[in-house]
Backbone and ligand atoms as CSV (ligand in chain L), in Angstrom:
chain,resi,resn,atom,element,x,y,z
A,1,UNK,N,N,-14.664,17.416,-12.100
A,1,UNK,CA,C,-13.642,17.213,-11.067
A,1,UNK,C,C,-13.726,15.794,-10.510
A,2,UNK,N,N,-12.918,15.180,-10.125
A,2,UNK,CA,C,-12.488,14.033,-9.434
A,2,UNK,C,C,-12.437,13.735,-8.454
A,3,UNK,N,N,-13.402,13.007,-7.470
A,3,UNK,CA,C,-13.296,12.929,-6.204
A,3,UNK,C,C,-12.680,11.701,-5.429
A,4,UNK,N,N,-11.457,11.842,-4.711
A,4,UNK,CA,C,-11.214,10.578,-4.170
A,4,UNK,C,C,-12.071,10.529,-2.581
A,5,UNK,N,N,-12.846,9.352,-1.971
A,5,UNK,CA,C,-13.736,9.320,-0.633
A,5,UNK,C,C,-13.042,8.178,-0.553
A,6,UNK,N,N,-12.916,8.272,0.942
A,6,UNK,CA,C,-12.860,6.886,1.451
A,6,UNK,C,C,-12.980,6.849,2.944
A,7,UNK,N,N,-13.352,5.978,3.928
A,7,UNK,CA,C,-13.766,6.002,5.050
A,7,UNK,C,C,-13.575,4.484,5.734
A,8,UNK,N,N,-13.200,5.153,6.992
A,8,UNK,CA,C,-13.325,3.360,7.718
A,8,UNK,C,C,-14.472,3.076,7.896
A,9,UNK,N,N,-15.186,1.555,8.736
A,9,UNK,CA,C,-16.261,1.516,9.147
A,9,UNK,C,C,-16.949,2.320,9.616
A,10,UNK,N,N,-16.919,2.969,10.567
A,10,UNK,CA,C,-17.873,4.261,11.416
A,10,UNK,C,C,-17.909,5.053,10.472
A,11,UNK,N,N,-17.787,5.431,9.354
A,11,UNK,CA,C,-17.722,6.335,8.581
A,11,UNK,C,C,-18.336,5.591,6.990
A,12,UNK,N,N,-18.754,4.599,6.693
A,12,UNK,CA,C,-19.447,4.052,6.190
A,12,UNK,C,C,-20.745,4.432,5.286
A,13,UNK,N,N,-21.837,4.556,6.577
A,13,UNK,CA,C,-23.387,5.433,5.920
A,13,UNK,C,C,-22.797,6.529,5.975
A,14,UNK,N,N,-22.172,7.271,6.298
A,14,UNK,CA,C,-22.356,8.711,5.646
A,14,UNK,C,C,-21.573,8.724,4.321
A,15,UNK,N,N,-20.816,7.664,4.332
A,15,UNK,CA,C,-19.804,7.961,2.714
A,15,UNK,C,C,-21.151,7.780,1.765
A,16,UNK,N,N,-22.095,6.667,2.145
A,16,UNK,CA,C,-23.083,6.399,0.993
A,16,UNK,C,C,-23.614,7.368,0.540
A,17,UNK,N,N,-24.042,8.127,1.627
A,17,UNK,CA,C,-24.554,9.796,1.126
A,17,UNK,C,C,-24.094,10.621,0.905
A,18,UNK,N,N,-22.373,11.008,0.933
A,18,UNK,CA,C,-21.920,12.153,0.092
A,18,UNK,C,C,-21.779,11.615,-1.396
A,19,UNK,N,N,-21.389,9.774,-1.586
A,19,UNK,CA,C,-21.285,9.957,-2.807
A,19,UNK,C,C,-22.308,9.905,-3.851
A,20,UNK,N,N,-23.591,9.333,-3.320
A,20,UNK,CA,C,-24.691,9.775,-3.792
A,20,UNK,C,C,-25.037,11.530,-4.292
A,21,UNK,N,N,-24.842,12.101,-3.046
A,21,UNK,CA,C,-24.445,13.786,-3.134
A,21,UNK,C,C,-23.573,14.490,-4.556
A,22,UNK,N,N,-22.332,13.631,-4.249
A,22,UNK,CA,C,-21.150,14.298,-5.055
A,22,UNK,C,C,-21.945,14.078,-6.830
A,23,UNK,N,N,-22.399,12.551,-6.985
A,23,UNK,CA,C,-22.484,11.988,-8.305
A,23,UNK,C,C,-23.500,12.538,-9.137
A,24,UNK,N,N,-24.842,13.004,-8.256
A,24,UNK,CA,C,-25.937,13.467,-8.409
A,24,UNK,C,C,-25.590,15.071,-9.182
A,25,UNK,N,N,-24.504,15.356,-8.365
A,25,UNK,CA,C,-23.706,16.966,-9.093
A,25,UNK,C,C,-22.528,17.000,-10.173
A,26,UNK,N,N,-22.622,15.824,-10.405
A,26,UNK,CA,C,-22.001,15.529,-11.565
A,26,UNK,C,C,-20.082,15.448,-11.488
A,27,UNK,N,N,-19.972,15.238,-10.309
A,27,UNK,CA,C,-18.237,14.457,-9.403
A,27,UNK,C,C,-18.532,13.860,-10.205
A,28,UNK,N,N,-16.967,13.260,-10.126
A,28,UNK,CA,C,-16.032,11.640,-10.833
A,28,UNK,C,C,-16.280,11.006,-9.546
A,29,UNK,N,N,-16.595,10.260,-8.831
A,29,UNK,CA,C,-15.723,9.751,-7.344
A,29,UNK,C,C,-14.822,8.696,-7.671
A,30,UNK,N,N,-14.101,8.566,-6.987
A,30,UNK,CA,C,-13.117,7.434,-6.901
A,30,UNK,C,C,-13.529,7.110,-5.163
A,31,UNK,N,N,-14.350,5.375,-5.228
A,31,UNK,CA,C,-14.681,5.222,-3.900
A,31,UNK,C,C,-13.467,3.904,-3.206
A,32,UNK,N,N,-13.561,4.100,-2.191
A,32,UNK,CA,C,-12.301,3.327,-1.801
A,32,UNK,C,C,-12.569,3.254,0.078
A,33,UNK,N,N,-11.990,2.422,0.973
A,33,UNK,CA,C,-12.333,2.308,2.170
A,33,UNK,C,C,-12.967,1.151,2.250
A,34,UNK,N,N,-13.306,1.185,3.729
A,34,UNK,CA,C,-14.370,-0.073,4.232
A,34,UNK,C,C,-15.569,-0.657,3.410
A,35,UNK,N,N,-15.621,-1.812,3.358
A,35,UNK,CA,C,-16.662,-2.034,2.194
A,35,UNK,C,C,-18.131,-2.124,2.809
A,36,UNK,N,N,-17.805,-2.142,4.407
A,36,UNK,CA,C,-19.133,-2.035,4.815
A,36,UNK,C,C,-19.459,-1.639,6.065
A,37,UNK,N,N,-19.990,-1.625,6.895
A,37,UNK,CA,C,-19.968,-0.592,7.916
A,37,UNK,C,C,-20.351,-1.506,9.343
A,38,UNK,N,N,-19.931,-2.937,9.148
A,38,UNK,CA,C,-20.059,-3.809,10.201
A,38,UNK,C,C,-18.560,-4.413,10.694
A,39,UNK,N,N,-17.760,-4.533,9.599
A,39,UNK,CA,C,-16.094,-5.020,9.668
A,39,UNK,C,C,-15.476,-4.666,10.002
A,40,UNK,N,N,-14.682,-3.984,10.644
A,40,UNK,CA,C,-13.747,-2.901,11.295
A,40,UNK,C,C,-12.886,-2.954,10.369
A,41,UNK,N,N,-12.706,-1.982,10.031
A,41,UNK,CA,C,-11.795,-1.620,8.659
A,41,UNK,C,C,-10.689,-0.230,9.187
A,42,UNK,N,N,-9.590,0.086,9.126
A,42,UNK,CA,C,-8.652,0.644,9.528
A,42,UNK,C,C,-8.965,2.281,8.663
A,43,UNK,N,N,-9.270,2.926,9.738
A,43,UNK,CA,C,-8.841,4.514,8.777
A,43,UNK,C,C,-7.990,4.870,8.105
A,44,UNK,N,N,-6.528,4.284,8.664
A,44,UNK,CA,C,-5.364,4.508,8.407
A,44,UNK,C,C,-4.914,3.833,6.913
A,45,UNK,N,N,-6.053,2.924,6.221
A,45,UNK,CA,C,-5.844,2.451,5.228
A,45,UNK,C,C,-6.584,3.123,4.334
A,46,UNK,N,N,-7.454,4.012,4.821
A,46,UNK,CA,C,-8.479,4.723,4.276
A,46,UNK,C,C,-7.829,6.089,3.922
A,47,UNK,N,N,-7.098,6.359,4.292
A,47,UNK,CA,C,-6.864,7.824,4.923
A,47,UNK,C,C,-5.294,7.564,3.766
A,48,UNK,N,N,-4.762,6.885,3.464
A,48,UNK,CA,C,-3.854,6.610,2.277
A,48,UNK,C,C,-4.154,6.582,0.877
A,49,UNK,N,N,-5.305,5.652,0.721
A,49,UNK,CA,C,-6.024,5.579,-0.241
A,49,UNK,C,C,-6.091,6.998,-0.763
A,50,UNK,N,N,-6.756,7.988,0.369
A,50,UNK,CA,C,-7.086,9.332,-0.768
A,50,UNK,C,C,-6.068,9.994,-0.836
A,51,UNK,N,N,-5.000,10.174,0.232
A,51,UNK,CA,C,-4.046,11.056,0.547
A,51,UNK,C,C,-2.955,10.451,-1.133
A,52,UNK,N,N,-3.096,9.489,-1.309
A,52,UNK,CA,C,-1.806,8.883,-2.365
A,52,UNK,C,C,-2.610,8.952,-3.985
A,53,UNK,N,N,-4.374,8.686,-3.484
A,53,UNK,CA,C,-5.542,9.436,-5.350
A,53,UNK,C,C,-5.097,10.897,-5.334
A,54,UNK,N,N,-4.739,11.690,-4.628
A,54,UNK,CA,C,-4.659,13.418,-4.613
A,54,UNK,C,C,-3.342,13.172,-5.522
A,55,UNK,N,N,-2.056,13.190,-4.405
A,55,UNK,CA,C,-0.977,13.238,-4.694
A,55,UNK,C,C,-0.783,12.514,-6.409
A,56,UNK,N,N,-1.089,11.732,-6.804
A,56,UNK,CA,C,-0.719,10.951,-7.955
A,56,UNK,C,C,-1.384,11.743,-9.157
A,57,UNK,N,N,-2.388,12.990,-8.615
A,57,UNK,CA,C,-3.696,13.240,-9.616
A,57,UNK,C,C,-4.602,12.386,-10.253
A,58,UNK,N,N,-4.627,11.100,-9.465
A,58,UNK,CA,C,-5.764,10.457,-10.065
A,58,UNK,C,C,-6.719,10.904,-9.520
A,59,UNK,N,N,-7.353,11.911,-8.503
A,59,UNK,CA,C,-8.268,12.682,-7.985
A,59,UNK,C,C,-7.943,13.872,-8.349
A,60,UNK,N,N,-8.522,15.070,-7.855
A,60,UNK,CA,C,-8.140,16.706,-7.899
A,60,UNK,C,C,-8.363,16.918,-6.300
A,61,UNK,N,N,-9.412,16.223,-5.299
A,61,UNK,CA,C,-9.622,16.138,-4.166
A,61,UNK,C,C,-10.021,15.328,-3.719
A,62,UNK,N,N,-9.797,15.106,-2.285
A,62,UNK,CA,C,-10.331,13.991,-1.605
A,62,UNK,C,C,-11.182,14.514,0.074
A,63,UNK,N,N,-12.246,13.788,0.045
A,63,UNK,CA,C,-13.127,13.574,1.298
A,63,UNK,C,C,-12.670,12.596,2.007
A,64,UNK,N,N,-12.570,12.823,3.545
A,64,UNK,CA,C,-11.881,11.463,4.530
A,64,UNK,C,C,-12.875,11.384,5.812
A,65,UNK,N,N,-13.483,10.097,5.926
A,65,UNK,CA,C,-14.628,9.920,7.077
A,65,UNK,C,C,-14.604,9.086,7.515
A,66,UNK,N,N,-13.643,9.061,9.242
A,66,UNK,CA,C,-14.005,7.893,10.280
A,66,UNK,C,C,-14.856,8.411,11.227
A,67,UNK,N,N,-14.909,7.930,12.014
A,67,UNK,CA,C,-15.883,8.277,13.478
A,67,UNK,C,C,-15.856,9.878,13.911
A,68,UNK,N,N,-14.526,9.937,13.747
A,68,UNK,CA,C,-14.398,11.380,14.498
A,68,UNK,C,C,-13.850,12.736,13.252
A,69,UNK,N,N,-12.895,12.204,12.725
A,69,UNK,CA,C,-12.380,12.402,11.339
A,69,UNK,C,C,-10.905,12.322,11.629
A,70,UNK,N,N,-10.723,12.410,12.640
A,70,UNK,CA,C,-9.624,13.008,13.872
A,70,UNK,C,C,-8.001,12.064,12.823
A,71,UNK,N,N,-8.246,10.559,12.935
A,71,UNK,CA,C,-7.977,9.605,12.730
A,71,UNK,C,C,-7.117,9.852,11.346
A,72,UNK,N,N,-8.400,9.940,10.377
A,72,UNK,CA,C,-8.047,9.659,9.379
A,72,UNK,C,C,-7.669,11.347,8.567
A,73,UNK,N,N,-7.822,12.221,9.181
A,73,UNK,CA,C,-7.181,13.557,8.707
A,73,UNK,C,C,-5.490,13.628,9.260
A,74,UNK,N,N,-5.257,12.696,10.645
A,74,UNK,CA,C,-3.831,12.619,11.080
A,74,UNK,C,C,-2.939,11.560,9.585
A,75,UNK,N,N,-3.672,10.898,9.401
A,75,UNK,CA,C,-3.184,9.979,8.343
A,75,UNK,C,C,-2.829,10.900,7.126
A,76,UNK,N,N,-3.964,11.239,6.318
A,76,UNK,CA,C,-3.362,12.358,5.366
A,76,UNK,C,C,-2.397,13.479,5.563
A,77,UNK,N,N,-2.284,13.515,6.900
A,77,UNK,CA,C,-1.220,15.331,6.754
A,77,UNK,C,C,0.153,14.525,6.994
A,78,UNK,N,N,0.026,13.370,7.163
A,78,UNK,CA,C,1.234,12.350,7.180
A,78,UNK,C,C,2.092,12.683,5.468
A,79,UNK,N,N,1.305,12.884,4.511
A,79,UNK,CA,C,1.505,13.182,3.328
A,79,UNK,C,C,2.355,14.555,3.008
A,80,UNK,N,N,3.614,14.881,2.339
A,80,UNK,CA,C,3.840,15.936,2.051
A,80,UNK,C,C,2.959,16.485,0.876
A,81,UNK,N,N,2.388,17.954,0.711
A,81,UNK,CA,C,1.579,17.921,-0.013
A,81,UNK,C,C,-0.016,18.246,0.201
A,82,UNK,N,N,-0.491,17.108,0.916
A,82,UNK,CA,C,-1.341,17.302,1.184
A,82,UNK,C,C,-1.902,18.316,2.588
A,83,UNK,N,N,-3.144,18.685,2.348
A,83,UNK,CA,C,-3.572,19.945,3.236
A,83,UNK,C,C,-4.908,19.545,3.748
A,84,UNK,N,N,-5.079,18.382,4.470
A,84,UNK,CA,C,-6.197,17.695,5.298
A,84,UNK,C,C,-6.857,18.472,5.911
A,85,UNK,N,N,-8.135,19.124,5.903
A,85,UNK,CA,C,-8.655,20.325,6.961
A,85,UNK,C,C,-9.953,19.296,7.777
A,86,UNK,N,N,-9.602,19.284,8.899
A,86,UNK,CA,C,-10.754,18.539,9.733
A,86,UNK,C,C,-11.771,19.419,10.480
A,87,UNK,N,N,-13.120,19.400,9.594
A,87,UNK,CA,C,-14.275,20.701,9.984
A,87,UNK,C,C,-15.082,19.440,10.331
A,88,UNK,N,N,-15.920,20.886,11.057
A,88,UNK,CA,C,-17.288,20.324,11.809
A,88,UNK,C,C,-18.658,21.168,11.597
A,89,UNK,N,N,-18.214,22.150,10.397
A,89,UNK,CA,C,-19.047,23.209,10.300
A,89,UNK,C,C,-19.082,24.031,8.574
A,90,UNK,N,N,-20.376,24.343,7.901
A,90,UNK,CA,C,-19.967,24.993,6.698
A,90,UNK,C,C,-18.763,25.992,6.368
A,91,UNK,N,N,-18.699,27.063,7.844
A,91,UNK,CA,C,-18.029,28.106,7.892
A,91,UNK,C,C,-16.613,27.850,8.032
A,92,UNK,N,N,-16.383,26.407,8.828
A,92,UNK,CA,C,-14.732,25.895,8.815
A,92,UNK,C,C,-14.208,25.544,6.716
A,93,UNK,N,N,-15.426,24.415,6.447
A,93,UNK,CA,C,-15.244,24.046,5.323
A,93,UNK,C,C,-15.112,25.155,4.140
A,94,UNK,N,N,-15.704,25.974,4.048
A,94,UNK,CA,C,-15.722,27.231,3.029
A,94,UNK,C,C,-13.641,27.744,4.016
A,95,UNK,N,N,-13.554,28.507,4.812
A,95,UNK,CA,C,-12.507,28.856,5.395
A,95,UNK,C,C,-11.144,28.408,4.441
A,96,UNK,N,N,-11.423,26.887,4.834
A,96,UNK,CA,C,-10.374,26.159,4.530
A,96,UNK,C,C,-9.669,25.911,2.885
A,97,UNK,N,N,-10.818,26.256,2.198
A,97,UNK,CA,C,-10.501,26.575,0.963
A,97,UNK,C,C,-10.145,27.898,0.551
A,98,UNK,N,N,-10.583,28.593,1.332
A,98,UNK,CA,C,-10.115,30.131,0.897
A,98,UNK,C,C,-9.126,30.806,1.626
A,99,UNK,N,N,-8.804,30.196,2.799
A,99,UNK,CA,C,-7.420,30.273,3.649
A,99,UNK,C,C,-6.515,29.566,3.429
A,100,UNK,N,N,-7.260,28.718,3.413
A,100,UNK,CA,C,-5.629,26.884,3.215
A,100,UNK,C,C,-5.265,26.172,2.342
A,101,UNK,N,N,-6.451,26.430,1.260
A,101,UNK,CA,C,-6.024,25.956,-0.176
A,101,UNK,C,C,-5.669,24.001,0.255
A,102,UNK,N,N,-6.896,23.808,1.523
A,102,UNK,CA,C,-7.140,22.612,1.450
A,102,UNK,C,C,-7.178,21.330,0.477
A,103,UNK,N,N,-6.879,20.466,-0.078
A,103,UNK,CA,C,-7.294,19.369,-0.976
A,103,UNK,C,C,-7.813,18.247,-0.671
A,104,UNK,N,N,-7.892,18.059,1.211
A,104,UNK,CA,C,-8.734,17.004,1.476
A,104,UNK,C,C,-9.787,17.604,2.712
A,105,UNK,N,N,-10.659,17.388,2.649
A,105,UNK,CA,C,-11.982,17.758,3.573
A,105,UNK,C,C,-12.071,16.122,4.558
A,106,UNK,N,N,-12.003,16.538,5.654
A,106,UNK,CA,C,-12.310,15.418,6.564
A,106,UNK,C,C,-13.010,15.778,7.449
A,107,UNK,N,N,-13.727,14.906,7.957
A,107,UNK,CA,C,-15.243,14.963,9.052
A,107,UNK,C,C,-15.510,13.937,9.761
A,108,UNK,N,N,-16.242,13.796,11.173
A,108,UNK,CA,C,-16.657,12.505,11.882
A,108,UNK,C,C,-18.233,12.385,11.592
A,109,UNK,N,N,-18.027,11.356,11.223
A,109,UNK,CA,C,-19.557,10.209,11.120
A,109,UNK,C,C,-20.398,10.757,12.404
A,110,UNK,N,N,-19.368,9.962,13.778
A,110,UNK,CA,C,-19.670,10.161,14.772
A,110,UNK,C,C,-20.175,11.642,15.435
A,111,UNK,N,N,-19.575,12.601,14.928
A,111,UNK,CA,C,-20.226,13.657,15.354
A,111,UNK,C,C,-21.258,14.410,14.592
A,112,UNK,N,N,-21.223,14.649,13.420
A,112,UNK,CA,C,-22.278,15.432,12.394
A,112,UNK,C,C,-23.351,14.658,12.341
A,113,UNK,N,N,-24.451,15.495,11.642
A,113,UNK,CA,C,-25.416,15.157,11.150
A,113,UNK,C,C,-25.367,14.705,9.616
A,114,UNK,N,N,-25.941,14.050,8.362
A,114,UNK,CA,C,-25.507,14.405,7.308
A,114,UNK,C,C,-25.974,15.584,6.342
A,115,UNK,N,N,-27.026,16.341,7.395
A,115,UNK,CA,C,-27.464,18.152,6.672
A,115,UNK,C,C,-25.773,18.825,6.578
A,116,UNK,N,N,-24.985,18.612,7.429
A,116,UNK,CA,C,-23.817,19.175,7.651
A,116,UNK,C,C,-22.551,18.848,7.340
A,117,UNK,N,N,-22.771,17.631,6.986
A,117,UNK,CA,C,-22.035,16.936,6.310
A,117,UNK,C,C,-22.106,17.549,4.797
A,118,UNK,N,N,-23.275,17.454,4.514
A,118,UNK,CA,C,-23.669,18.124,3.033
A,118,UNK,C,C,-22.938,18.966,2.546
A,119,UNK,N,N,-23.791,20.257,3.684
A,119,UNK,CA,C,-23.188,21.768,3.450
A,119,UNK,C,C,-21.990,21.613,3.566
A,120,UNK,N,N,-21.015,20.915,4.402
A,120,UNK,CA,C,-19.568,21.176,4.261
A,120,UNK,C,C,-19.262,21.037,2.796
A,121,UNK,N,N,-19.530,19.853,2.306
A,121,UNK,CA,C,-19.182,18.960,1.048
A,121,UNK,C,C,-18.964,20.137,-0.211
A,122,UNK,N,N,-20.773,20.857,-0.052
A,122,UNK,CA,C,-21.034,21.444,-0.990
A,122,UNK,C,C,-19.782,22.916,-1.225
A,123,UNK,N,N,-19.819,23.309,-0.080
A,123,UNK,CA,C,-18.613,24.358,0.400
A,123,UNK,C,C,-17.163,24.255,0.489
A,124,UNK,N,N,-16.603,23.232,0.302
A,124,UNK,CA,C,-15.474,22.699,-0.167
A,124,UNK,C,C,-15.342,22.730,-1.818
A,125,UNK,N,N,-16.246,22.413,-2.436
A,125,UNK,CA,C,-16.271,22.563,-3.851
A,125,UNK,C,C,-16.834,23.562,-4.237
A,126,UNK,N,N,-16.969,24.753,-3.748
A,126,UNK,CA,C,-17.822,25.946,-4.658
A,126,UNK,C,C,-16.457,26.715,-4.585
A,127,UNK,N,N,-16.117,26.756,-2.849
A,127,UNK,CA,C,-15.154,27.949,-2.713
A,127,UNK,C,C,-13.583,28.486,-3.467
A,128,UNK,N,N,-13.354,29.040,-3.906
A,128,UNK,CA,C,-11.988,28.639,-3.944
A,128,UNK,C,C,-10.861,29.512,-3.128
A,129,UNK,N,N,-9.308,29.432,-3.083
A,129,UNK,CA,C,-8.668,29.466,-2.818
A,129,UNK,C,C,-8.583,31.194,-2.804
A,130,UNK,N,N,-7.925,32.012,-2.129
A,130,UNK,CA,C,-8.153,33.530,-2.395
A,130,UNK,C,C,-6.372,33.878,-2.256
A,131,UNK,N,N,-6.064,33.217,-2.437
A,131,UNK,CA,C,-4.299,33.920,-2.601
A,131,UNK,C,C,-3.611,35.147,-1.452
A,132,UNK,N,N,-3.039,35.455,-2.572
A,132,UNK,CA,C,-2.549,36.929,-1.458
A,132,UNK,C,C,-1.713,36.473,-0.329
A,133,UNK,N,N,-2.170,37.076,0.711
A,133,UNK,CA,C,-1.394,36.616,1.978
A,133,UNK,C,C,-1.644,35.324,2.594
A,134,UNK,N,N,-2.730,34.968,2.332
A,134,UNK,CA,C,-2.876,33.120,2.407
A,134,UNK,C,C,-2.047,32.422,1.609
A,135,UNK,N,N,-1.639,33.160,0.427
A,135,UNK,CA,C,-0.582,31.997,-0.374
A,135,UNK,C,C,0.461,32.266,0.548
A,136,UNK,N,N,0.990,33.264,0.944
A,136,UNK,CA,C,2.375,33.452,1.564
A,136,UNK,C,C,2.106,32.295,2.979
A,137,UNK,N,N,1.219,32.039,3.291
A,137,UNK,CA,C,1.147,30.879,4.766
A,137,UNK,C,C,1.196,29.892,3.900
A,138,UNK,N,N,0.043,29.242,3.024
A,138,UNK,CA,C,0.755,28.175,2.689
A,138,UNK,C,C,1.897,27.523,2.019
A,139,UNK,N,N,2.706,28.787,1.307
A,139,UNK,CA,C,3.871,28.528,1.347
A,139,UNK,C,C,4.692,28.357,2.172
A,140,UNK,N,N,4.743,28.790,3.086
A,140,UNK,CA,C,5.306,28.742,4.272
A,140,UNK,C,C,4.582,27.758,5.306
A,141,UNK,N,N,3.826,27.155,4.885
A,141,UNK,CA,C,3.323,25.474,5.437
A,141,UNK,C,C,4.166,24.548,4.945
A,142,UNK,N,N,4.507,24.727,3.546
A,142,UNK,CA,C,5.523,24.053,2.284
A,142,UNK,C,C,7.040,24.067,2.661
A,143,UNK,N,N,7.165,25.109,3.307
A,143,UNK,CA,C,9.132,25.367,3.811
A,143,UNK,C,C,8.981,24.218,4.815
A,144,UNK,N,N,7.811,24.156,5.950
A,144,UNK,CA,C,8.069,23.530,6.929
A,144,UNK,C,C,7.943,21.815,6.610
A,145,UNK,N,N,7.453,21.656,5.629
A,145,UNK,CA,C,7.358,20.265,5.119
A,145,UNK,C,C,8.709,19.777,4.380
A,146,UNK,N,N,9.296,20.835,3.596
A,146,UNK,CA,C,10.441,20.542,3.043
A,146,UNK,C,C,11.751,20.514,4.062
A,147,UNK,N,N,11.600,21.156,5.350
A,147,UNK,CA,C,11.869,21.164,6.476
A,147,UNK,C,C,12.098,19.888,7.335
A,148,UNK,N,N,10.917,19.577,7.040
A,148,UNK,CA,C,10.648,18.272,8.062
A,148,UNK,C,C,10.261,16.606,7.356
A,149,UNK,N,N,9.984,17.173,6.241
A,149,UNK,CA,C,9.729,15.590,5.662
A,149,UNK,C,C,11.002,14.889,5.272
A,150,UNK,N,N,11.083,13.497,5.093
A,150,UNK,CA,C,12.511,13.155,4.340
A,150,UNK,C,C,12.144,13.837,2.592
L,1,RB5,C1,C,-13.159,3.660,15.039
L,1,RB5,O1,O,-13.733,3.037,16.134
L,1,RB5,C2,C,-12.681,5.053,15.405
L,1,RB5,O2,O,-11.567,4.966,16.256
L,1,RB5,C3,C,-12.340,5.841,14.168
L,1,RB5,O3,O,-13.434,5.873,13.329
L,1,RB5,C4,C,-11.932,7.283,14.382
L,1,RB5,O4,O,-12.858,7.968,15.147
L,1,RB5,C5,C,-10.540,7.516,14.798
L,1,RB5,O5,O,-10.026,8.641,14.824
């Protein structure tokens, strides 16, 4: 599988360690974002980067990490398509794949640890999607986008 990451500055050291994480388990990553964690680098440029690797399929998913995640998960749901889930916890991250049929996982630097960062990571990619009456919501996430997007 294919991972698109990318992160502003505040979100920096922890990208080093999921993609260390992801590569070690044998991910593609596609790394992209701030090149370093002293420059102030824009989420919002970050938060395109993966939202536009998903959409194009040059990824299958994408991870998004500024300070809070807040930032750069508003940036991706900017995307029709995309399904940005902003956790703070294994039990949100597992959820979100099996309720929301998520494709981007976003998190704050600023708030996690990276034990939790991990477990989200790892739980985003094991879980999958469980259909049924969750497909009928996110289809009906899809009316409201076709609804509302140009
Ligand atoms: C950067 O200082 C900070 O605003 C950003 O990382 C993020 O938390 C925004 O949502």
């Amino acid at each position: 599988m294919k991972v698109s990451i990318a992160s502003d500055h505040a979100g920096y050291d922890l990208r080093q360690i999921v993609i260390k994480h992801l590569e070690e388990k044998g991910f593609e990553v596609l790394d992209g974002g701030a090149p370093n964690g002293t420059d102030s680098y824009s989420y919002v440029e970050a938060g395109k980067k993966i939202a536009e690797d998903v959409l194009s399929g040059r990824a299958d998913r994408g991870i998004a990490i500024c300070g809070t995640g807040i930032g750069i998960s508003l940036v991706c749901n900017k995307y029709k398509g995309i399904r940005c889930a902003l956790c703070s916890n294994e039990f949100m991250a597992k959820m979100c794949r099996q309720h929301n049929d998520a494709n981007i996982l976003a998190f704050g630097a600023r708030v996690l640890g990276q034990g939790v960062a991990l477990e989200m990571v790892d739980a985003f990619f094991t879980e999958e999607f469980l259909g049924g009456r969750h497909a009928d919501r996110v289809n009906g996430i899809r009316e409201v986008e076709d609804a509302n997007f140009k």
